[in-house]
N, C-alpha and C positions, 0 to 999 in steps of 0.2 A: 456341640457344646460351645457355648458363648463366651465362658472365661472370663465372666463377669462385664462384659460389654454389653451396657445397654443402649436403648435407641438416645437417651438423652447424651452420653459418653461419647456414641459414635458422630454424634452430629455437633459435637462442643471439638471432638476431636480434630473433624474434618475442618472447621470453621477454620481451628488454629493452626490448620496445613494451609488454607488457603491463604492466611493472613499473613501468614510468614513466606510464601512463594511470593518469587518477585513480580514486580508489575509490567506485564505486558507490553513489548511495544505497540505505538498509534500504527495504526492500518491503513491506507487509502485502498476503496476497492474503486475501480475504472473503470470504465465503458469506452472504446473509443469509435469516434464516430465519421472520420474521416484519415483512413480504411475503417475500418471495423474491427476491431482489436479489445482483449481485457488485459489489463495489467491489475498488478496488487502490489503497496509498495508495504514493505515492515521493517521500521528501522533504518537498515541500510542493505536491504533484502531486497530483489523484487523482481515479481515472475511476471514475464509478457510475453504470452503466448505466438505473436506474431513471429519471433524471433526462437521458434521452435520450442515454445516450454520451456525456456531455461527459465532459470536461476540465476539472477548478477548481480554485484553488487552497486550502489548506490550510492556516490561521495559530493558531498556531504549524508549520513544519514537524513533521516524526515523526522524535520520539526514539528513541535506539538500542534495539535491544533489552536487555532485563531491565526493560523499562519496571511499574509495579505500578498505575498511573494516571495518566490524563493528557486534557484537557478542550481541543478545538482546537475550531475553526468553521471549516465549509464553507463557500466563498463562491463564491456565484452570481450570474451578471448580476445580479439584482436583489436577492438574500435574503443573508440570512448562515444559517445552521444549524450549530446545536449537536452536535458529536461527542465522542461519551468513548471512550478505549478504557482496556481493564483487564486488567493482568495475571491471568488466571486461567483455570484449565481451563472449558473452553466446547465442550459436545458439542452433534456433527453428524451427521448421517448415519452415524450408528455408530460415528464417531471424534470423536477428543478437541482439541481445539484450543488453542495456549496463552494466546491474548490475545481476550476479546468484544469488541464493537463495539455502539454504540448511536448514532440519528444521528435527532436532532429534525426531521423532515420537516414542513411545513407541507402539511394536506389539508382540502381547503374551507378553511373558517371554524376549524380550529386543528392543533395541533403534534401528531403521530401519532410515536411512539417505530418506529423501524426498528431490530432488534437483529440481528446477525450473530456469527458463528466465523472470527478467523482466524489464517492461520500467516503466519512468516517466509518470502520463499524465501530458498532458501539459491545 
């Protein structure tokens, strides 16, 4: 029984669920390419697998895009680490990327530069 739901109600319905949910934060997804690492950042979120699949956050959160520069620190149970990201074409794997990524890792005894390519999603 439909309870008087039609397909035009359920889809005016659903519109106005989505329109009233709030907006998503911006995403950077990353490649990186010297180690070979993915990060994802959201907000003040962001998972880098290099550093066992966690989850950390991110201070300052991540600015909108058209960003040109921008200096945040990753923070780990125990570390902070240094991330830049930077407006600018950053090639990959035969494509082009619009924002680098660089992220101060501590290895042994000192700070090893991780640099990445990544996009928006949209």
């Amino acid at each position: 029984m439909w309870y008087g739901l039609t397909m035009r109600n359920l889809v005016l319905s659903t519109a106005l669920a989505l329109a009233a949910a709030p907006a998503a934060a911006e995403t950077l997804l990353c490649l990186g390419m010297q180690p070979g690492f993915m990060l994802t950042i959201e907000g003040d979120t962001v998972a880098f697998d290099y550093a066992g699949d966690g989850q950390f956050e991110l201070d300052p959160p991540l600015p909108a895009r058209g960003l040109s520069y921008s200096r945040h620190t990753l923070v780990t149970a125990r570390q902070r680490w240094p991330l830049y990201l930077e407006g600018r074409d950053c090639a990959a794997l035969g494509a082009t990327f619009p924002v680098s990524v660089e992220i101060g890792v501590p290895v042994r005894s000192r700070v090893e530069p991780f640099s990445g390519c990544c996009t928006w999603r949209d």
